[in-house]
ZAROMAR-7622 format. One record per residue (C-alpha): residue number from 0; residue in three letters; x, y, z. Coordinates in nm, 2 decimals. Layout:
N
SITE   num   residu       px       py       pz
SITE   NUM      ALA        X        Y        Z
...
//
This chain:
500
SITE   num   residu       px       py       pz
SITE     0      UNK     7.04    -2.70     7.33
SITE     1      UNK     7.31    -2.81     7.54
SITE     2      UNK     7.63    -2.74     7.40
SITE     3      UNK     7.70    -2.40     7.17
SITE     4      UNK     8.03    -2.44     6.94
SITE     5      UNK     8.14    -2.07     6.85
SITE     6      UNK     8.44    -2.10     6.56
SITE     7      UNK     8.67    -1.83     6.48
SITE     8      UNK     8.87    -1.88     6.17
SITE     9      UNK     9.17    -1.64     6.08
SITE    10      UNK     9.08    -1.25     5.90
SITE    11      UNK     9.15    -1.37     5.51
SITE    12      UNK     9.08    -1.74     5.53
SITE    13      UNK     8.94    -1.83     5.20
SITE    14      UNK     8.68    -2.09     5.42
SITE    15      UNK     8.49    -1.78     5.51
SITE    16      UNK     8.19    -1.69     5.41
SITE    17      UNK     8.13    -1.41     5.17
SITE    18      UNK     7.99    -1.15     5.46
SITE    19      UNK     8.08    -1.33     5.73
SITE    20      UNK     8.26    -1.13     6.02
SITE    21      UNK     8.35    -1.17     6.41
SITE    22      UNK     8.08    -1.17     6.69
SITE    23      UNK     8.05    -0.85     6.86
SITE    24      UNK     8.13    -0.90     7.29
SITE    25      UNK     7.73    -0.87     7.29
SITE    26      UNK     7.64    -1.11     7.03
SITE    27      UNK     7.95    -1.38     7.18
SITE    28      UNK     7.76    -1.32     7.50
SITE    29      UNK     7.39    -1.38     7.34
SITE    30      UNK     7.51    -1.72     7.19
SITE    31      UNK     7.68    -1.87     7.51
SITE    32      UNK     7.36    -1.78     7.70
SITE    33      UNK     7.18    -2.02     7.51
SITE    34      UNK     7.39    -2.33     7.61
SITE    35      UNK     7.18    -2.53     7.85
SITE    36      UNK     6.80    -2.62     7.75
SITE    37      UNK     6.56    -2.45     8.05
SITE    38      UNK     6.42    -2.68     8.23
SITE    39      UNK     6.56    -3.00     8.09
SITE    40      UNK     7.00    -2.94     8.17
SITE    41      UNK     7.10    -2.78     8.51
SITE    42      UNK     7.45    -2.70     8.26
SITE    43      UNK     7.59    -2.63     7.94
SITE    44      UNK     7.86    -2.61     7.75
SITE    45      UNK     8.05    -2.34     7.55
SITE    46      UNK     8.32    -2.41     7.29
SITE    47      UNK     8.49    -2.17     7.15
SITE    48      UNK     8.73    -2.27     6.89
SITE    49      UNK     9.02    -2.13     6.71
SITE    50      UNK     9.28    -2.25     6.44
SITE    51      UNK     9.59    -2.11     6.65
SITE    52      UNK     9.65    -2.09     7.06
SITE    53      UNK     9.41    -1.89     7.25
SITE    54      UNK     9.52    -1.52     7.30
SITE    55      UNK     9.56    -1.35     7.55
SITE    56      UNK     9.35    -0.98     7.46
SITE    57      UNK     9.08    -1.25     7.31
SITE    58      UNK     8.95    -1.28     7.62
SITE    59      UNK     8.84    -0.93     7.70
SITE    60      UNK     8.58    -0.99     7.46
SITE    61      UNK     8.43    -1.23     7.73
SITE    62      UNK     8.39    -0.93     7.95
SITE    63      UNK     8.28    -0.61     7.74
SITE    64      UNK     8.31    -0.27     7.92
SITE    65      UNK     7.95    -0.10     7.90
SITE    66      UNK     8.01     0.03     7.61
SITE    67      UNK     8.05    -0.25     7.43
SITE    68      UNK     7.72    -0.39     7.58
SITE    69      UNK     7.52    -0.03     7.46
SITE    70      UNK     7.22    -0.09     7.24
SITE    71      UNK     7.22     0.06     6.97
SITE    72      UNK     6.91     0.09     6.72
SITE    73      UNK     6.95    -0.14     6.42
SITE    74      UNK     6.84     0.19     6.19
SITE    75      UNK     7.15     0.34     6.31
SITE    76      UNK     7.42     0.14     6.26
SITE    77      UNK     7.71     0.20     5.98
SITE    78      UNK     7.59    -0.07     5.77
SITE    79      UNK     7.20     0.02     5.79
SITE    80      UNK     7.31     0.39     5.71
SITE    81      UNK     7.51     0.26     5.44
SITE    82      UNK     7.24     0.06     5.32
SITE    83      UNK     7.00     0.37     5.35
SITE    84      UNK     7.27     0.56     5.16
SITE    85      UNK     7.25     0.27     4.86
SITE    86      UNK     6.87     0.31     4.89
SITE    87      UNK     6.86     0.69     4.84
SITE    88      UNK     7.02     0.61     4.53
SITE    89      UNK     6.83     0.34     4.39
SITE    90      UNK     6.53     0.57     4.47
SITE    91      UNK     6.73     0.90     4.32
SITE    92      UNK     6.75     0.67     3.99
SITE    93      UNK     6.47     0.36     3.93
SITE    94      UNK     6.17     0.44     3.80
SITE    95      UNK     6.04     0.14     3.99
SITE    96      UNK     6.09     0.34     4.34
SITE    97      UNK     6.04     0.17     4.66
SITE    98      UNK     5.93    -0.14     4.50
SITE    99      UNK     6.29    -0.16     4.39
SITE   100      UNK     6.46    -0.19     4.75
SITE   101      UNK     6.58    -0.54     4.82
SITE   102      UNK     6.78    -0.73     5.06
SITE   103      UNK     6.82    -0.44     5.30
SITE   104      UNK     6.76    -0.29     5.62
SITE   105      UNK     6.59    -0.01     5.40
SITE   106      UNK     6.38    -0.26     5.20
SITE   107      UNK     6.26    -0.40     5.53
SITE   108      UNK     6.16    -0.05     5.70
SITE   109      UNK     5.98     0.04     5.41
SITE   110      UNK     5.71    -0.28     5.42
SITE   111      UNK     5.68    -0.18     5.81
SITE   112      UNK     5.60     0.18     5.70
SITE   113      UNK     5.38     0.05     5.38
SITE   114      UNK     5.22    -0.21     5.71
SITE   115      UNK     5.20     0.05     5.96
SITE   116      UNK     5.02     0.26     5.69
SITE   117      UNK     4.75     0.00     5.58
SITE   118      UNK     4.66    -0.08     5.95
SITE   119      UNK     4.58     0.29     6.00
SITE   120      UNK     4.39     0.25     5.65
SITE   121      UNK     4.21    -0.03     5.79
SITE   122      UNK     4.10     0.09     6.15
SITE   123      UNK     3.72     0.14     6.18
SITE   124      UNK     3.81     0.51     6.24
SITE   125      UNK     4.18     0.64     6.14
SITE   126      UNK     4.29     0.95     6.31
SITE   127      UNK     4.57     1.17     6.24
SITE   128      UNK     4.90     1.11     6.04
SITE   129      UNK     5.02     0.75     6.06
SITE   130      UNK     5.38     0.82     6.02
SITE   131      UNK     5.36     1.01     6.35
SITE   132      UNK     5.35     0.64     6.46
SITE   133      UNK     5.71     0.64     6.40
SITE   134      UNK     5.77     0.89     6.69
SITE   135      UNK     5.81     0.57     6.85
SITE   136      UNK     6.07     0.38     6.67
SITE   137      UNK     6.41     0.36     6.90
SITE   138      UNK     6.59     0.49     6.67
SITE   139      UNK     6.38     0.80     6.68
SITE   140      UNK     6.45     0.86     7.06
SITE   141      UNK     6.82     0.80     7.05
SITE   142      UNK     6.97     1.17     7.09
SITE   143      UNK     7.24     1.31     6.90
SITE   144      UNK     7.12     1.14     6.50
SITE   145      UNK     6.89     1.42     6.41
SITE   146      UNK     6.99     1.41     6.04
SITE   147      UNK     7.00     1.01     5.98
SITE   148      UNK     6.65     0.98     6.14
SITE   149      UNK     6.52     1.27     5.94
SITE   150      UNK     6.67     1.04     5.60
SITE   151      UNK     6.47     0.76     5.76
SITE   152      UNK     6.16     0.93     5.77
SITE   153      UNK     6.19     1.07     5.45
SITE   154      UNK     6.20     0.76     5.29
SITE   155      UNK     5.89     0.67     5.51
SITE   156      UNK     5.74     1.01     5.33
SITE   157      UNK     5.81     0.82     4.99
SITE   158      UNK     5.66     0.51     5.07
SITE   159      UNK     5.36     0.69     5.21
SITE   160      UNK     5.32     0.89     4.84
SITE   161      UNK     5.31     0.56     4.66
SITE   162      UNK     5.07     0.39     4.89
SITE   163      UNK     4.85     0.70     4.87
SITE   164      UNK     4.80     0.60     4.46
SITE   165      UNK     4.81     0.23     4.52
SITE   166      UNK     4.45     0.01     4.47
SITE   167      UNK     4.35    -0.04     4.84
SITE   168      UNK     4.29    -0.40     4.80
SITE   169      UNK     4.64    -0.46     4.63
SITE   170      UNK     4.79    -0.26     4.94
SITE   171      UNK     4.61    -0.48     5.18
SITE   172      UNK     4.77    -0.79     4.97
SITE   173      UNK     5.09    -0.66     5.01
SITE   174      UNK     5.10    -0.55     5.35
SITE   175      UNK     4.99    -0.91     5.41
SITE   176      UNK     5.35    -1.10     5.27
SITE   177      UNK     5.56    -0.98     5.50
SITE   178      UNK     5.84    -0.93     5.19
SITE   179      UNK     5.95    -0.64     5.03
SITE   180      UNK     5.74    -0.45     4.84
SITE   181      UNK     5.90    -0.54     4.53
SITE   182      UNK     5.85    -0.91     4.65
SITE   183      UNK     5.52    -0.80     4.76
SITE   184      UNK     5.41    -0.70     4.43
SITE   185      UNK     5.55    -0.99     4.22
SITE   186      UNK     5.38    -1.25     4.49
SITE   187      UNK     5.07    -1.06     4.40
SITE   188      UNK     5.08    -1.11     4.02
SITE   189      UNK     5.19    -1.47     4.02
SITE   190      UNK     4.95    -1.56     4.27
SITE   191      UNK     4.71    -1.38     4.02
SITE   192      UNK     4.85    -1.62     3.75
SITE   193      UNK     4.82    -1.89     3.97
SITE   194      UNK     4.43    -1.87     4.08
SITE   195      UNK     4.33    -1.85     3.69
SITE   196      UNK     4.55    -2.21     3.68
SITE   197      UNK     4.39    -2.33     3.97
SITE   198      UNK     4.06    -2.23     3.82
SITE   199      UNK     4.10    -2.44     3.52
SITE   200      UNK     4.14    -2.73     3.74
SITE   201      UNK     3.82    -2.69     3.90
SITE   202      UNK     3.62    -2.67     3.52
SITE   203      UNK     3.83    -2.98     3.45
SITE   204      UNK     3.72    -3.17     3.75
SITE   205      UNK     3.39    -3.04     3.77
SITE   206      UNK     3.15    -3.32     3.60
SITE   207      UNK     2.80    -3.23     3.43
SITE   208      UNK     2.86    -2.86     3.53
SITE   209      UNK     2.83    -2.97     3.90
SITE   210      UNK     3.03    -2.78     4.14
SITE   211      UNK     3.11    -2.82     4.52
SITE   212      UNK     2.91    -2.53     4.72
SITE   213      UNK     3.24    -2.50     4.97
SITE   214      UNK     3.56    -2.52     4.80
SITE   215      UNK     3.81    -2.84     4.82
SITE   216      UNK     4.17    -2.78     4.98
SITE   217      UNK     4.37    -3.04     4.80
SITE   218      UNK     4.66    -3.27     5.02
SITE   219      UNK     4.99    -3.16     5.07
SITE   220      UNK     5.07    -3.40     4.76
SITE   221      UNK     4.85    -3.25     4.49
SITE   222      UNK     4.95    -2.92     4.62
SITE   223      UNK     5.32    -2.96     4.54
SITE   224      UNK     5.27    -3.13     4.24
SITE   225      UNK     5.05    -2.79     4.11
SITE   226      UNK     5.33    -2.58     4.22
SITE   227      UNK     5.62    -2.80     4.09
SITE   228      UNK     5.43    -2.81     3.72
SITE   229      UNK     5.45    -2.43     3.70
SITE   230      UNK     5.77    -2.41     3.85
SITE   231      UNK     5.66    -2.23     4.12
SITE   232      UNK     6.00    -2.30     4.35
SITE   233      UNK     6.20    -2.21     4.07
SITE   234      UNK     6.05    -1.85     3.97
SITE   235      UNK     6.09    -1.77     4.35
SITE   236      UNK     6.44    -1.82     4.34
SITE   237      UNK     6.48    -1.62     4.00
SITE   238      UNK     6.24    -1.30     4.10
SITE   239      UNK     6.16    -1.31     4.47
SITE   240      UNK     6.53    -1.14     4.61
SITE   241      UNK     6.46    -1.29     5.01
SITE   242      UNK     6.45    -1.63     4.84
SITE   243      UNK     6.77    -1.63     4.61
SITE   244      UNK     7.04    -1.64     4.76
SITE   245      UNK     6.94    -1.89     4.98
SITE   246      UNK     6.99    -2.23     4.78
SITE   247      UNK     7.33    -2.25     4.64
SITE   248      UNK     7.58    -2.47     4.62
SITE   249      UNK     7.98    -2.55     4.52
SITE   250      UNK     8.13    -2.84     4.43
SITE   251      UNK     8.44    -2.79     4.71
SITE   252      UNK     8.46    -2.58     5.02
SITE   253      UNK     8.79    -2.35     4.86
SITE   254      UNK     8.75    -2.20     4.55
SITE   255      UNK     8.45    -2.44     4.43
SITE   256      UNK     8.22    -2.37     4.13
SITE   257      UNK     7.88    -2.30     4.16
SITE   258      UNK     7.64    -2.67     4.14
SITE   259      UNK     7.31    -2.68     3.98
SITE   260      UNK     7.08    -2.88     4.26
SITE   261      UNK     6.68    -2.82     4.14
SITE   262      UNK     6.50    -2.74     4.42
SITE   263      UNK     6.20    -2.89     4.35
SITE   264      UNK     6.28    -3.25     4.39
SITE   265      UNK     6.47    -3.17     4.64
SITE   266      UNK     6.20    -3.04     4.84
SITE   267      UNK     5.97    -3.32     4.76
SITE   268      UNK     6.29    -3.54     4.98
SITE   269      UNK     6.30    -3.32     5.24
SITE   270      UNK     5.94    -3.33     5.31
SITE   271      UNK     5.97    -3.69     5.22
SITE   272      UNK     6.15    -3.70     5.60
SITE   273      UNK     6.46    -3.86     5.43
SITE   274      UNK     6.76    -3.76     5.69
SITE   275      UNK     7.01    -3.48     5.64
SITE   276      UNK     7.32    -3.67     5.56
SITE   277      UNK     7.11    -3.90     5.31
SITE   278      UNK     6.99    -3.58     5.11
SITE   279      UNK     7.37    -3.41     5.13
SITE   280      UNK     7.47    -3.72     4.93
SITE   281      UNK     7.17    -3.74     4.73
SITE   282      UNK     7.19    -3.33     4.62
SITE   283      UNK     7.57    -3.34     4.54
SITE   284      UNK     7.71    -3.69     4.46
SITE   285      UNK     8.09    -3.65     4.48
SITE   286      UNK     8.19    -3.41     4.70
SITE   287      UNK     8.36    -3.47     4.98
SITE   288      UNK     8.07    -3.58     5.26
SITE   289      UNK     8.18    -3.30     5.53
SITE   290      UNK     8.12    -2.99     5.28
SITE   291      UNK     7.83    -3.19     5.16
SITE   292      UNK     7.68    -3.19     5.51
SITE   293      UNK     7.78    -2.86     5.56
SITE   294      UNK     7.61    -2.69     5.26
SITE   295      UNK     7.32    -2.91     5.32
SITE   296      UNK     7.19    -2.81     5.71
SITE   297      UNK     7.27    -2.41     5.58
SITE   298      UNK     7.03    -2.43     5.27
SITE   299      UNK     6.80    -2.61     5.45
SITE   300      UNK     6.81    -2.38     5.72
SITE   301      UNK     6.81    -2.06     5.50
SITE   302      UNK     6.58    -2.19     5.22
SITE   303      UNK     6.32    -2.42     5.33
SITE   304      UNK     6.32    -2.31     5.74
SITE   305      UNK     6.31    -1.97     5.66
SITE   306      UNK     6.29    -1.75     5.28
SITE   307      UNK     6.12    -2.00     5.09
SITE   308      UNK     5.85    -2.15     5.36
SITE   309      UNK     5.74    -1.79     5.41
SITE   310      UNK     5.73    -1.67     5.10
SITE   311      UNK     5.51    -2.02     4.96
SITE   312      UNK     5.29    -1.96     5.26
SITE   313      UNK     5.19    -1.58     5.15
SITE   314      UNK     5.21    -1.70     4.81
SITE   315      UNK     4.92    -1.95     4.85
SITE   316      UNK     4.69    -1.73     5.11
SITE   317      UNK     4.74    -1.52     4.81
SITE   318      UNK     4.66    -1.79     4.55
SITE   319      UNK     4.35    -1.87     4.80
SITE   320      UNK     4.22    -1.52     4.82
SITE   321      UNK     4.27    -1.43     4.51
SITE   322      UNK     3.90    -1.29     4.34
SITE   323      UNK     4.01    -1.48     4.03
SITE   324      UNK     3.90    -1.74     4.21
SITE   325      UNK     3.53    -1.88     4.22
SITE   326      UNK     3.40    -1.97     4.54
SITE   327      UNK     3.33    -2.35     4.48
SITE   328      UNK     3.71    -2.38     4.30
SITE   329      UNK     3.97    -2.58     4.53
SITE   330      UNK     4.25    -2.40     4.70
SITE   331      UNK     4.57    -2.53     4.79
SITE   332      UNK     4.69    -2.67     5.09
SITE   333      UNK     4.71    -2.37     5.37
SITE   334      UNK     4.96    -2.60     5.57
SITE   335      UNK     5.24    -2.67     5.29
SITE   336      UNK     5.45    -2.35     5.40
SITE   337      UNK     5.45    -2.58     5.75
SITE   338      UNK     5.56    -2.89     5.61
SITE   339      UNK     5.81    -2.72     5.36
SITE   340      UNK     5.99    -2.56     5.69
SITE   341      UNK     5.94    -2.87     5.91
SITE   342      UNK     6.04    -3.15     5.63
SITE   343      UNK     5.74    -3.36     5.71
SITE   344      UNK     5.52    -3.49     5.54
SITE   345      UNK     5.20    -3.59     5.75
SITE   346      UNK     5.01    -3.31     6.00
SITE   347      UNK     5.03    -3.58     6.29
SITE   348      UNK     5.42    -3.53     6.21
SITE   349      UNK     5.37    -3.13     6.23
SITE   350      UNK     5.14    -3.16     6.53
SITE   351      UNK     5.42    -3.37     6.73
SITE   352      UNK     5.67    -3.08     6.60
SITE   353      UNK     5.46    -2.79     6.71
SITE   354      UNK     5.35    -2.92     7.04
SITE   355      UNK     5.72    -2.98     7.18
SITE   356      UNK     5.86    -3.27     6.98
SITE   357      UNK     6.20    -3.16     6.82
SITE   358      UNK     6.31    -3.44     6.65
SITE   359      UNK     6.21    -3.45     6.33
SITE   360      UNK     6.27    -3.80     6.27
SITE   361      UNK     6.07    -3.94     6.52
SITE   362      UNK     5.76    -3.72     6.41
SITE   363      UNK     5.84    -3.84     6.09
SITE   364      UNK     5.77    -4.22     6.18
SITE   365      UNK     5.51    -4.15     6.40
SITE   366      UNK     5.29    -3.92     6.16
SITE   367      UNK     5.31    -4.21     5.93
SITE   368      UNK     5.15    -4.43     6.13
SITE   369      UNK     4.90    -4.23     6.30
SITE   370      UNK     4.81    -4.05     5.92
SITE   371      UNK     4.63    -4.36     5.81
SITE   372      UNK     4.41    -4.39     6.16
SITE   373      UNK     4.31    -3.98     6.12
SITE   374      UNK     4.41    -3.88     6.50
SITE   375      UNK     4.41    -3.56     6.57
SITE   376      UNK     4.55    -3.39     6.85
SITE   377      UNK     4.42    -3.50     7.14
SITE   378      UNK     4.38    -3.87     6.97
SITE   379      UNK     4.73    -3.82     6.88
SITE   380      UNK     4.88    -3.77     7.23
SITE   381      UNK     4.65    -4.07     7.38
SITE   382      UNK     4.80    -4.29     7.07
SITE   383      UNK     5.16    -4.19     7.16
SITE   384      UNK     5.17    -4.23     7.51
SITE   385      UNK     5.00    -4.55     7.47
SITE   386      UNK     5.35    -4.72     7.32
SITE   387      UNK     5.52    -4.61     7.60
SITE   388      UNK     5.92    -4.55     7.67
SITE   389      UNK     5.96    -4.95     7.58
SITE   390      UNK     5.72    -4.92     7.23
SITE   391      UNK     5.92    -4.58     7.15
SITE   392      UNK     6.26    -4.74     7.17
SITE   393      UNK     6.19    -5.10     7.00
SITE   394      UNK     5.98    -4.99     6.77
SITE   395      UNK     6.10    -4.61     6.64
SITE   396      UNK     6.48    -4.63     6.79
SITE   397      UNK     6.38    -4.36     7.05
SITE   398      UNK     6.69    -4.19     7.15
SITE   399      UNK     6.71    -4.08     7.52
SITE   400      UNK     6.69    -3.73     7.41
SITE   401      UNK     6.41    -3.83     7.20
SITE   402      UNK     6.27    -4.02     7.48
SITE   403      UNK     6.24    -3.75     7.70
SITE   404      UNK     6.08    -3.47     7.45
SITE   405      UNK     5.81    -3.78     7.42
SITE   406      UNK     5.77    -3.79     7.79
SITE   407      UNK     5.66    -3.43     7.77
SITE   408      UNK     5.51    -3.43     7.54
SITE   409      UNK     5.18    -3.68     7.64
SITE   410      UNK     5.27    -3.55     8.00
SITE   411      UNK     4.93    -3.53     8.21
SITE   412      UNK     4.96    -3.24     8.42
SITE   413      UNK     4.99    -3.34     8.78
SITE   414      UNK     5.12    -3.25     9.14
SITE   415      UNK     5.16    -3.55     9.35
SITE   416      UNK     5.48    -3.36     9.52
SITE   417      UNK     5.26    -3.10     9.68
SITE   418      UNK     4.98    -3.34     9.73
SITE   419      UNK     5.29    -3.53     9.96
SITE   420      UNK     5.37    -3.28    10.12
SITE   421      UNK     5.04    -3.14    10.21
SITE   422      UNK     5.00    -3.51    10.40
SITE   423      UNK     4.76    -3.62    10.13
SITE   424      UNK     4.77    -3.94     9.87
SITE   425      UNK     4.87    -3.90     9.59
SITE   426      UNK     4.70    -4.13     9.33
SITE   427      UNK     4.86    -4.29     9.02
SITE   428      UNK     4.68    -4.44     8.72
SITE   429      UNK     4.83    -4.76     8.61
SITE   430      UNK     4.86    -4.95     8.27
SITE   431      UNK     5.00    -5.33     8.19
SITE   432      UNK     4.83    -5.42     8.56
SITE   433      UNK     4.83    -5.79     8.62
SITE   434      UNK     4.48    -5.94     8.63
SITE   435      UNK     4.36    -6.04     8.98
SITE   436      UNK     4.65    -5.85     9.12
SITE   437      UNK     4.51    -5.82     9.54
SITE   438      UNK     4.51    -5.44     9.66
SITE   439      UNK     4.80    -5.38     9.91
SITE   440      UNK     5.16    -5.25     9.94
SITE   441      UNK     5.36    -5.28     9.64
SITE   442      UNK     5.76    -5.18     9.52
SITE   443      UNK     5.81    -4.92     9.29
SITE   444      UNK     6.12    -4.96     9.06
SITE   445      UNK     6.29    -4.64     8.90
SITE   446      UNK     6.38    -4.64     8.58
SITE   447      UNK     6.74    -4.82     8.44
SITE   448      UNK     6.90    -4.90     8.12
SITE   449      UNK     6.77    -5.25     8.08
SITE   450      UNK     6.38    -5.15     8.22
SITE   451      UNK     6.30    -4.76     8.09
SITE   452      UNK     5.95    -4.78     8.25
SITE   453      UNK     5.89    -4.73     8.61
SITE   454      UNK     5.78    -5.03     8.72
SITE   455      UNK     5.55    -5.14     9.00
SITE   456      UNK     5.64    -5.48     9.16
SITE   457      UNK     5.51    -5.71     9.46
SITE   458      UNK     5.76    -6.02     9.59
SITE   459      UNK     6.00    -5.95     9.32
SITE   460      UNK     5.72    -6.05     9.03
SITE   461      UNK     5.61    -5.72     8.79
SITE   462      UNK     5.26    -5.65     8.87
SITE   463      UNK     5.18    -5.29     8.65
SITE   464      UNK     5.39    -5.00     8.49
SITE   465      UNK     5.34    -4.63     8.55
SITE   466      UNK     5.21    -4.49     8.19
SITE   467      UNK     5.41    -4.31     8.00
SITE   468      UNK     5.17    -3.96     8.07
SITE   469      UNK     5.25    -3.98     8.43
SITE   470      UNK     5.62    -4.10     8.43
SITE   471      UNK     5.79    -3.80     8.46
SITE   472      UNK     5.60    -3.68     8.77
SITE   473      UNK     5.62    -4.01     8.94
SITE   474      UNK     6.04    -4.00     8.89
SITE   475      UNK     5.96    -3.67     9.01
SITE   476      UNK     5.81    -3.81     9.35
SITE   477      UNK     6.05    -4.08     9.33
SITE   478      UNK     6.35    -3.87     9.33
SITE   479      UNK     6.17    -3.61     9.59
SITE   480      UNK     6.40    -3.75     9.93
SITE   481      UNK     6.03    -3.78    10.07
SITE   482      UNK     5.99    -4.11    10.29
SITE   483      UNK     5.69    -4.26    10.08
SITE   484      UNK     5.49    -4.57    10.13
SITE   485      UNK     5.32    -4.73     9.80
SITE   486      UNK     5.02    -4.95     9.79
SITE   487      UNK     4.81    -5.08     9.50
SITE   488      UNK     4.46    -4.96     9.54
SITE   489      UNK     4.13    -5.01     9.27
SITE   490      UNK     4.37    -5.04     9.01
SITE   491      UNK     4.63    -4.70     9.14
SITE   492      UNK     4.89    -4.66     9.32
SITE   493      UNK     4.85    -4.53     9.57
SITE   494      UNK     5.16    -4.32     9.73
SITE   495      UNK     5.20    -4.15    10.11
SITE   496      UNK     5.43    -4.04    10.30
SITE   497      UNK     5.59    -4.27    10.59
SITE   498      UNK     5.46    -4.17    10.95
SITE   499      UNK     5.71    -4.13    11.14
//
């Protein structure tokens, strides 16, 4: 990331956000730090926007006094305690008890105290009282809040209560989801639901009572298409709290009504790989195409990079595990949470995207056509690197930002800089090398606009081309200020530096 846009816009404005508020001096500070990518920008730029002239006090905040910068546990502050408060409450009057918390600090200290408990369930040997393990919570050794973390841990005390009368294998389930409890415990069910489902298939596919020994993980396809028929996406959003308030919609960015967009075809275009401002206009035909961009990158952002790839990911480990399940019945995929937060469709496309590649278009194209050949990772990195800077740009409209998360990514690890300057050769690999091209001294060309390879030339006339794995440390060398010498030896070059 290069360049970080902060935008303020004036206390009452009915563009903001329901919940939205100003950046604290510490949290301004946190998001300018992250303009400039390590490693790839030796800058970056910081916007910082407002709908009226800059004033004068506003830049204090650009400068915080220590206090300002103090750390403060996130148990502590007014809106956790207030949140705790709400929780006592809830507790005080639902029958439903912790499984009731939702959407709050509290919610999510109680899964950590409901994990923290099953780990000490699960040790070979458990010793002692696991909620001593909160001793070591920061909020615990901050002086001066003796009666809010006494409220914290006795909230922890509840939670402990109802794991205590809990089926240990349904607490080990719903330690596992990483939701709250409540969530935790509705996952559970429905994944319950789901295996008997799934279950059925595997009688219906079975034929003359034969059944596979190991069981069958179906493709990403067949996957949604089980979880799209029992409206899997849509009872998230209705009972699962972390997933429903993150898809939603209005037809206008000022006082705009609510929009109906079903998620599920949706998310079958987003893993699709269709772009972002194709699906804007796709999900809300007729609003104006900024808003419609707008709402777009935050749902997807919220909904399918975040709630809703989680929770489908504990879902189906849960759907997988599940003992209403017989051995030999298939499971679902284990990799659709990945492609649901990813938007690919392909796991060459979500190889490329783990392993450095952040452009999801361009691991979209190539996972398409490296699917059908089967490479895997290794395979996959010799494929790409084999279509070079040239092949990336003609044939997949490489950007030069795009070009350059390539270049690292089929990078061979090398250190001809060192070997330089330790007076040794350093030897090059080449590729596209004229046949019956003599050994002897060659030209090496650096990169340009018109010629994106490095290219290695002998009385003006191309003779080979630096692959695409060893480019970046040979415009490394290249741009070194070493005095080097190149010569074309057994099919390398060969590079030295110049005796002087």
């Amino acid at each position: 990331m290069r360049t970080v846009i902060v935008h303020h816009k004036v206390d009452g404005d009915p563009l903001t956000y329901d919940g939205q508020r100003a950046l604290s001096p510490a949290e301004l500070l946190n998001a300018i730090g992250r303009a400039g990518r390590a490693g790839r920008e030796s800058e970056g730029w910081i916007f910082l926007t407002h709908p009226y002239p800059p004033r004068p006090a506003e830049f204090d905040s650009l400068s915080p006094d220590p206090e300002q910068l103090r750390v403060v546990s996130a148990l502590l502050t007014g809106e956790a305690l207030a949140e705790l408060a709400a929780a006592e409450d809830t507790l005080r009057q639902d029958a439903d008890g912790v499984f009731a918390l939702a959407d709050s600090i509290a919610a999510d200290f109680a899964s950590f105290v409901w994990l923290v408990l099953q780990l000490h369930a699960s040790s070979p040997a458990p010793q002692g009282n696991p909620i001593d393990a909160l001793d070591a919570l920061f909020a615990l050794s901050q002086r001066g809040n003796g009666r809010n973390t006494s409220r914290w841990l006795t909230l922890a005390d509840k939670v402990a209560a109802v794991f205590a009368n809990t089926d240990p294998a349904q607490a080990g389930r719903w330690a596992a989801t990483g939701t709250s409890l409540g969530s935790a415990r509705y996952l559970d069910w429905f994944a319950n639901q789901l295996a008997v489902l799934l279950e059925q298939h595997s009688a219906d596919d079975a034929t003359g009572g034969y059944r596979l020994a190991e069981p069958e993980e179906w493709p990403l396809q067949r996957t949604l298409d089980f979880l799209t028929e029992h409206r899997v996406f849509d009872r998230l959003l209705e009972h699962v709290p972390e997933v429903t308030r993150t898809w939603s919609f209005k037809d206008k960015e000022t006082r705009g009504r609510q929009m109906d967009v079903p998620i599920a075809p949706a998310l079958r275009e987003w893993i699709s790989g269709a772009a972002i401002p194709g699906l804007a206009r796709s999900w809300q035909p007729g609003v104006a195409d900024g808003w419609a961009l707008e709402q777009a990158v935050r749902n997807i952002s919220t909904a399918f990079g975040h709630a809703l790839s989680w929770t489908v990911g504990a879902l189906i480990n849960l759907v997988n595990t599940s003992p209403a399940l017989s051995p030999g019945a298939p499971r679902l995929n284990t990799y659709t949470a990945w492609h649901i937060r990813h938007g690919v469709d392909t796991e060459q496309a979500l190889t490329l995207l783990t392993s450095g590649i952040t452009s999801r278009r361009i691991a979209h194209l190539l996972g398409r056509d490296t699917a059908p050949l089967g490479h895997r990772s290794a395979g996959l990195r010799q494929w790409t690197a084999q279509h070079h800077i040239d092949g990336w740009t003609q044939q997949y409209g490489a950007s030069d930002y795009e070009v350059q998360d390539l270049l690292d990514y089929v990078r061979t690890p090398s250190d001809p800089i060192n070997q330089l300057l330790d007076n040794r050769a350093a030897a090059t690999p080449l590729t596209r090398l004229v046949v019956g091209t003599p050994d002897g001294p060659v030209s090496v060309a650096r990169p340009s606009e018109r010629h994106p390879t490095i290219r290695v030339g002998r009385d003006c006339r191309l003779v080979a081309t630096v692959p695409a794995d060893r480019h970046l440390d040979v415009l490394a060398m290249l741009d070194s200020g070493l005095d080097l010498d190149h010569r074309l030896h057994n099919g390398e070059l060969v590079t030295t530096r110049r005796a002087r």
